[in-house]
C-alpha positions in Angstrom: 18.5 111.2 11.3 22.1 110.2 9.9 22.6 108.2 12.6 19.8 106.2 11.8 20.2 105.3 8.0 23.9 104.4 9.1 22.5 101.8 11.6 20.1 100.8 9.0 23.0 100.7 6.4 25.4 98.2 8.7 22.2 96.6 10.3 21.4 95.8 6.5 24.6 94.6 5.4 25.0 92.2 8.2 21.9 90.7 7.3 22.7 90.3 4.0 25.7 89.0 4.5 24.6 86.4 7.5 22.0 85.3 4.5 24.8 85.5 1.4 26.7 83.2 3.7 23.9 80.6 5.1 23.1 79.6 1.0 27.1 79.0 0.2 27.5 77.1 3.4 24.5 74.9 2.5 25.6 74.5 -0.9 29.1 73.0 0.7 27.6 70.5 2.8 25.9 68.7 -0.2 26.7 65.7 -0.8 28.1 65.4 -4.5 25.9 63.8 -7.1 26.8 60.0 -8.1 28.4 59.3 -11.5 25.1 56.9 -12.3 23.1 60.3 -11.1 24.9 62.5 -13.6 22.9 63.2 -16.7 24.2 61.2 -19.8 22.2 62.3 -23.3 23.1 59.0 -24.6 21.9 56.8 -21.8 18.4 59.0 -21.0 16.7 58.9 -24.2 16.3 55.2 -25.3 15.2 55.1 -29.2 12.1 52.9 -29.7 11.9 50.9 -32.8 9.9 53.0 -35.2 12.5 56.1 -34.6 15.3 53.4 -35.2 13.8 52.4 -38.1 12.6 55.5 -39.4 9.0 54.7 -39.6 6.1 55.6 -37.8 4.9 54.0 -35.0 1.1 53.0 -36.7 3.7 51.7 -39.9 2.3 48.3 -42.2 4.3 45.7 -41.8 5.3 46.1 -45.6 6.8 49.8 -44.6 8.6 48.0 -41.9 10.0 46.0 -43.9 11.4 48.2 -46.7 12.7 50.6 -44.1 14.5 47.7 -42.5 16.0 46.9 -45.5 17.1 50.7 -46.6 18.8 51.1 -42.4 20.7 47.6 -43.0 21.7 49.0 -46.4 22.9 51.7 -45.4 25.0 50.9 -42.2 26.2 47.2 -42.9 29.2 46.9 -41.6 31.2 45.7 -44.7 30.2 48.7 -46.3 32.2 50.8 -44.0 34.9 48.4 -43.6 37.5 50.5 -45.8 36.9 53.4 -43.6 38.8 52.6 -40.8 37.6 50.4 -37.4 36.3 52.7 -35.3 33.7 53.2 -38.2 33.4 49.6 -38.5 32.2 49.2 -34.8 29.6 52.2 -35.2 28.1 50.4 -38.0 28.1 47.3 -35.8 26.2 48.7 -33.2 23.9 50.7 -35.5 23.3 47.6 -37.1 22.8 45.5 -34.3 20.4 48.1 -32.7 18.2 48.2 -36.6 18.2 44.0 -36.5 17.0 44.7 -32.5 14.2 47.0 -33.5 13.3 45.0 -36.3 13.1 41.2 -34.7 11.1 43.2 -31.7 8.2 45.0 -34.2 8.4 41.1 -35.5 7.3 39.6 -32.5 5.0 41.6 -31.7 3.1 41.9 -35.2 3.2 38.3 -35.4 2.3 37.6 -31.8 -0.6 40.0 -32.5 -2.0 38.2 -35.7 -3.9 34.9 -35.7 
């Protein structure tokens, strides 16, 4: 009866092992993911133009408006120009992504009006 659970024990830990070894060896043979494959927060969510402009999506075009006004107030780039030019050039693109969102909701308001 000893005999047998040692068998079992060995027979067991060779299986194991044959298994433990067959997963690691597959995950070496994988190819390694591309850098444009790699997850990048900044690149996977793309803001629309209401969360740009801090509006919601169903906004009148007066709302639109004002909240245009308050993002360009407060991320003009000559308002930030004493800080330094790395704050300069986030303004920049903050601002050029607020005047984006705001001549696209534009279009299509007017393009949708008679």
């Amino acid at each position: 009866m000893v005999l047998i659970v040692i068998m079992a024990f060995f027979i067991g830990y060779f299986v194991v092992l044959k298994a433990m070894a067959g997963r690691s060896r597959g995950k070496a043979h994988k190819e390694p993911l591309e850098p444009a494959r790699i997850a990048d927060p900044q690149k996977e969510a793309v803001p629309r133009w209401h969360d740009i402009l801090g509006v919601p999506e169903e906004a009148p075009m007066s709302d639109i408006v004002s909240a245009y006004h308050r993002q360009i107030d407060l991320y003009h780039p000559d308002k930030v120009a004493h800080l330094g030019p790395e704050l300069k050039a986030v303004a920049e693109n903050k601002t050029k992504a607020i005047q984006a969102a705001y001549d696209y909701i534009c279009s299509i308001k007017s393009a949708r009006s008679p």
